[in-house]
N, C-alpha and C positions, 0 to 999 in steps of 0.2 A: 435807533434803527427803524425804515421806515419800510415795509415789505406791502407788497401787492400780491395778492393771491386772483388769480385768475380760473375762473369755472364754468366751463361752455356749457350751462344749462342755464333755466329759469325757475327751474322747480326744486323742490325740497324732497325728490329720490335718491333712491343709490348712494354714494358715498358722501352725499352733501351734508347731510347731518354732520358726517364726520368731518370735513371743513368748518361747518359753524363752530362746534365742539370747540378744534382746535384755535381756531380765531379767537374765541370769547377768551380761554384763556392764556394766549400770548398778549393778548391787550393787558389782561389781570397781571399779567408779569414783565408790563413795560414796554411790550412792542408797541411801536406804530403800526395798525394794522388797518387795509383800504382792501374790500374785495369789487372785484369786477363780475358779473354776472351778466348774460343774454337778456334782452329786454322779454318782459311776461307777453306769454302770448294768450295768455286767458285767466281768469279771476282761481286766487284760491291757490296753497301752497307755494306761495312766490318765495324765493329766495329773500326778495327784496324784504318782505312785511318781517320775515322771522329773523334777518341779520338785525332788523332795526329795531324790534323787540327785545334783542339781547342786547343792547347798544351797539351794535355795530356798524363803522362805516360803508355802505356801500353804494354803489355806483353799477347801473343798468346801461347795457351800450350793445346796439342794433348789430354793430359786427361781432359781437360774441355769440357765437351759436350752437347748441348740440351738434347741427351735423350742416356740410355745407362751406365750411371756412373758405375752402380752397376757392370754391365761385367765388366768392366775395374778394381773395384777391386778384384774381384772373380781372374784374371787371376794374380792379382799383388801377391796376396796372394798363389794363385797355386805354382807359380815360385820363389815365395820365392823375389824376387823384390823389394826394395824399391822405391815406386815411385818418380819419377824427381819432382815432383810438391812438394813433402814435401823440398825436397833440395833447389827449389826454395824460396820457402816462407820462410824460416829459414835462407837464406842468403837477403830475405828483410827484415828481423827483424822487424815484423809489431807490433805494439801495440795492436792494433784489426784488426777482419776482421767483413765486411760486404759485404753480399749476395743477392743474387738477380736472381729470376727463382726457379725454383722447382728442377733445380739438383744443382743449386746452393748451393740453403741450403743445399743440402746433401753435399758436399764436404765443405762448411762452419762450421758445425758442426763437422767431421771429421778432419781438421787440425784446428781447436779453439781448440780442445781436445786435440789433440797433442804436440801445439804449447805452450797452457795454456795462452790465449788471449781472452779475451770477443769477445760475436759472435753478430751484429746487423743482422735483416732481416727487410726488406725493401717488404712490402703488398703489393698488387692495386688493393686490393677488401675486399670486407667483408670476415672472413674468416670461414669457413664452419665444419672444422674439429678442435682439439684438437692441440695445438703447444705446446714443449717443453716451460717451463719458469725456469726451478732450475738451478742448478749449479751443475757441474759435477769438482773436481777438483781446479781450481781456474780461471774456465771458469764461466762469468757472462751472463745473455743473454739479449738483448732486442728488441724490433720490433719499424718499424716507417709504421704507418698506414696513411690512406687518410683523412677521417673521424672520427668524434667523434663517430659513429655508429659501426665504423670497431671496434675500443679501447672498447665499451664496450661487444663487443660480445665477442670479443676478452678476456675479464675478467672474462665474468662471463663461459665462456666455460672450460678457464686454470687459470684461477684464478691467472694472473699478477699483482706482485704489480704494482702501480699507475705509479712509479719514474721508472718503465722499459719498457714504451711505451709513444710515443709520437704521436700525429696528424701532419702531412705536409704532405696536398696535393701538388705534383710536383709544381715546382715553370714555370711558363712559360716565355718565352723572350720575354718580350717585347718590349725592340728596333725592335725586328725584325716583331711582331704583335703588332705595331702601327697604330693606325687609322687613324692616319694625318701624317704618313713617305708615302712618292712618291714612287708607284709601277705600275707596268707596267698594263695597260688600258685594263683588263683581258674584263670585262664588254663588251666595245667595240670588241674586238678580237674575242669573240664568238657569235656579233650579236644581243646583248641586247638593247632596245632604253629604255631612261630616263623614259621615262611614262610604259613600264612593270617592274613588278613584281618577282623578281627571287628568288625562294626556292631551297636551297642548299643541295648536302648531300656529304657528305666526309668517303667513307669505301670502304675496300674490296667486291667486289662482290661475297658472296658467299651465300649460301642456308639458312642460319641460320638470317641474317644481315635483314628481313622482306622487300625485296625490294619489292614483290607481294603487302601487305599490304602498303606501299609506294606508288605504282603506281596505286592503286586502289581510292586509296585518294585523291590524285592531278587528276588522272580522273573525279570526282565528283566536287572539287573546281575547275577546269580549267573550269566545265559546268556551274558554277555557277558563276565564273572572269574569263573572259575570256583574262584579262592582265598577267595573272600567264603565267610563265614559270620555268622549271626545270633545274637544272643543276645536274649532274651527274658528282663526282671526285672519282676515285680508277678504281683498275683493280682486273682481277677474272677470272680464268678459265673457270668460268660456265656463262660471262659477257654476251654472246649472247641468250642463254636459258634466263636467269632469268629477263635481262632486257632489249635489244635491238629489241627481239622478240615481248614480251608481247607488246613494247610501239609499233612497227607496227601493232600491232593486234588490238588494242585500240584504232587506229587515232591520237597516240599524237603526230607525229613524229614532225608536229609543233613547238612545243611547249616544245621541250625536248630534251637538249645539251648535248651528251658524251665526257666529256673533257679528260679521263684518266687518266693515272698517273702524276702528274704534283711535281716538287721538283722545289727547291729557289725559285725566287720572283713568278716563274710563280704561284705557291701554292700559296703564300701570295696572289698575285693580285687576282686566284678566288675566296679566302675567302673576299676580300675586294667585289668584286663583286655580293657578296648577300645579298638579303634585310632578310632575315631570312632563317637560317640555321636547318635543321633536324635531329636527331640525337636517332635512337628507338635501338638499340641495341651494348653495349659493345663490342670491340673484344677482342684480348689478353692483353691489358694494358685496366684493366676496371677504370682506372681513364679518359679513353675518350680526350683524348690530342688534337685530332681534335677538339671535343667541345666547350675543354676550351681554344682554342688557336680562334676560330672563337668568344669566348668572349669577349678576349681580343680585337677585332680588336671592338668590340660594338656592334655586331649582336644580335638580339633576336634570341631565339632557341624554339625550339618545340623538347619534350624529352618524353618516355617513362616513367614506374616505373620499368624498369628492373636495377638490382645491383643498383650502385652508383649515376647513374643518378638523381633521386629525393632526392639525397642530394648533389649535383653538382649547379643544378637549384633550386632556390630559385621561387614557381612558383606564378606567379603575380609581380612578381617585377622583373627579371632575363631575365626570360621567359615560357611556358607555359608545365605544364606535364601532359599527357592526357593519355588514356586507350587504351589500344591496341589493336585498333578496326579501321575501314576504317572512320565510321564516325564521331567520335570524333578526327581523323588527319585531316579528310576535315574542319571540323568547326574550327578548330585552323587556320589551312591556310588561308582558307577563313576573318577570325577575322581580321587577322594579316594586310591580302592584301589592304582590305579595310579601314582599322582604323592607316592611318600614324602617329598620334600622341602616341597610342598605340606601334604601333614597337618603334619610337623613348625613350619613358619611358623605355622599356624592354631591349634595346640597351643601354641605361644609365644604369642598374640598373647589367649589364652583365659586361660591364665594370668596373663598382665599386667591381664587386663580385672576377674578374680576380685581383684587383688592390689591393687588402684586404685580399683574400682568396687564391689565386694561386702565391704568391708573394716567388721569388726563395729566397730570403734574407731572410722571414718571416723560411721557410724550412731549410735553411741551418743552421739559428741558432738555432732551435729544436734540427735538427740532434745534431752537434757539443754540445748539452745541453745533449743530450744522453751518448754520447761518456766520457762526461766528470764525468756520474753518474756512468759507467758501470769500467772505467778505476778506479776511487777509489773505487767501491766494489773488485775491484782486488787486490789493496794496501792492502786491511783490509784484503781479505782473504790469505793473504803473511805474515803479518805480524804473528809472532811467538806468540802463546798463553802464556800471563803471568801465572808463577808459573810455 
């Protein structure tokens, strides 16, 4: 089986990791797999370096683009052009494609129709609006969602048969967020001693991401434990307004660590470095991959009810999902700091949930169960009508 995954970016955010993930292991289990990606538009995080680090085949092509698809046919059509990327895809001789991003599906649907190849689309969030499900031709279609929540909205909205959607939340790696693999002594490196308390948060710093509501909270539990400490991972244009300001303004300078962007082990070690991790709002991959990658290492989490989150954490068992309010984060904190048998059950029940639920084998055989319903509705619809 020879599948093309199609992904209107160039970079290595948002959901992409979770396409590599998934790619590395449907190759591991036999597929043919060829990704398409937007040519780089600047040095650093390129799809291209890290698909081909994992061995993966890929291919960079000018018409795939984050945002913008639609010019680019308007002028193909002006000029009368047939575009390079059909020429491409028809000398990979794909059996399917599957897409992923919002102009992805648009140019996924575009050559599936051309090409007359079943189209997957690949979710990372509940989905809001109306999505094709029929068949155009002897194009079959179907989706791979996160949630059982995403699949049913998802049916009762377009009315999917059952056998043309599947659930598989991203599979995470676990070798590499293992709880007991040797990573560097992150804990130590930024000054943490054994007897404090450290609450995590792992995002972009940006306006939306409630750092205010964040720092207001841990204000409140740091008055009340005064063993808390913060850690702060990601970067953000607006990093000095939103949170380095506030926290001099508040007195917490104490008490609260800017670690920045951190990739390899340096990442793993500060995720290994927290006694509980926080996590109140999705960015562009609303499956939350920092969350569920801080699961896997055993941490309890403290999570929102925004999208996918309170179906991610399982709360009392997982870890805790609270109201989006200063003091219902404080009292979680606060719980958590104080009651170490309490994080240790949640840190259990976080890693059973990574081990069960976020399992990239458990994902790839879905997928690959897709591939394989959408590929013989394609047979049937080939085949010639008796009489």
């Amino acid at each position: 089986m020879r599948v093309v995954h199609i992904v209107s970016d160039w970079k290595v955010t948002g959901p992409v990791e979770n396409v590599l993930g998934l790619c590395r292991e449907l190759k591991r289990h036999g597929t043919d797999v060829t990704i398409m990606c937007g040519e780089a538009r600047a040095r650093g995080n390129r799809i291209e370096d890290v698909a081909r680090a994992l061995g993966l085949d890929i291919m960079a092509h000018r018409e795939i683009r984050k945002h913008g698809v639609m010019l680019q046919w308007l002028v193909d059509l002006l000029s009368g052009a047939r575009p390079e990327m059909g020429r491409v895809l028809q000398g990979l001789k794909p059996d399917l494609l599957h897409c992923h991003l919002r102009w992805g599906r648009a140019l996924g649907e575009r050559w599936a129709e051309e090409l007359g190849v079943p189209l997957v689309e690949s979710l990372y969030d509940i989905p809001r609006e109306r999505v094709r499900v029929g068949r155009s031709g002897n194009v079959a279609r179907g989706y791979v969602v996160p949630v059982e929540r995403a699949k049913e909205v998802l049916q009762r909205l377009s009315g999917i048969p059952e056998d043309r959607v599947v659930v598989a939340m991203p599979g995470v790696d676990r070798e590499r967020f293992d709880p007991d693999r040797p990573v560097p002594d992150k804990r130590s490196a930024f000054g943490f001693s054994d007897c404090e308390i450290v609450v995590g948060i792992v995002a972009r710093v940006q306006r939306h991401r409630m750092f205010g509501l964040l720092l207001e909270a841990f204000r409140a539990a740091y008055g009340e434990e005064p063993r808390l400490r913060l850690l702060v991972v990601g970067r953000g244009t607006h990093r000095e307004d939103l949170v380095v300001e506030p926290v001099r303004r508040m007195g917490l300078e104490p008490a609260v660590v800017f670690a920045g962007y951190l990739e390899g082990e340096d990442y793993v070690g500060a995720l290994k470095a927290m006694d509980v991790k926080v996590f109140l709002v999705p960015g562009t991959d609303g499956t939350c991959r920092a969350l569920r990658q801080a699961m896997a290492m055993g941490k309890p989490v403290i999570v929102s009810k925004r999208g996918l989150l309170p179906h991610i954490v399982e709360d009392g068992t997982s870890g805790l999902v609270i109201e989006e309010e200063p003091a219902s984060l404080a009292r979680a904190i606060v719980t958590l700091a104080r009651d170490e048998a309490l994080r240790a059950s949640l840190g259990r029940g976080a890693l059973e949930a990574a081990k069960t639920r976020f399992s990239a084998s458990a994902e790839v055989q879905a997928v690959s169960r897709l591939y394989r319903v959408l590929l013989s509705a394609r047979q049937s619809l080939s085949r010639p009508t008796p009489g």
